[in-house]
N, C-alpha and C positions, 0 to 999 in steps of 0.2 A: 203346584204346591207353593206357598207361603210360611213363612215365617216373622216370629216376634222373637228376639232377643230384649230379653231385658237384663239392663244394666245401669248402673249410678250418672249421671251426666259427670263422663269429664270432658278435657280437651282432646279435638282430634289426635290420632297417632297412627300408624302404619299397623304395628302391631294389636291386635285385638285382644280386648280384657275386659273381662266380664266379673265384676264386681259386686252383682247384683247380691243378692241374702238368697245365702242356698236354699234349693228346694221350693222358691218362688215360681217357678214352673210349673212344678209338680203339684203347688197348691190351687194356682189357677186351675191346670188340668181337672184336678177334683170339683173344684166350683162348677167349671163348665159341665162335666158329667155329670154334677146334680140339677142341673139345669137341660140334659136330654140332650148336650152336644160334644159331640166327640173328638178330640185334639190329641197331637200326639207331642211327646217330648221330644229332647236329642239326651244323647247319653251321656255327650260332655259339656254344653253348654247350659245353661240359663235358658232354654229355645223352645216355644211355643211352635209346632207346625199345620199349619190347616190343611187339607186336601180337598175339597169341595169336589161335588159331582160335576160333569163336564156341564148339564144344562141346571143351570142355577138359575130361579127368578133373582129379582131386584128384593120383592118382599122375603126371602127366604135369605139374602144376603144381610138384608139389616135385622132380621133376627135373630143371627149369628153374631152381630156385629154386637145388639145389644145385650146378648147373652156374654159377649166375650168381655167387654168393658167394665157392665157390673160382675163379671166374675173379679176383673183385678181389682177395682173400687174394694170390693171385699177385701180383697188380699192384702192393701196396703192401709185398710182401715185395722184388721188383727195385728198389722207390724211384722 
């Protein structure tokens, strides 16, 4: 399993803050399910989680990747 946090760029800190525009996860999520690929949230973060099958080609990696990218391209072109 991997993950995506999104959040605003600040300056490093110890403490973790997620400043992101709520519910940006959740939108992504949606994008990628309309697009046939399945991701999971977290329940308190901003957090995108992938779990991929143990054998994964290369082609099947990058069309996750390009599904996941233009799912946020969307996301941050709606605001």
């Amino acid at each position: 399993m991997i993950g995506c946090e999104f959040s605003s760029p600040s300056p490093p800190t110890l403490k973790p803050k997620s400043d992101a525009p709520k519910s940006i996860a959740s939108r992504v999520q949606n994008k990628c399910l309309e697009n046939d690929m399945l991701t999971l949230t977290t329940s308190i973060y901003e957090t995108i989680r992938f779990i991929p099958m143990l054998t994964v080609s290369e082609s099947e990696m990058n069309e996750g990747l390009d599904i996941f990218s233009k799912a946020v391209e969307d996301v941050a072109k709606e605001g």
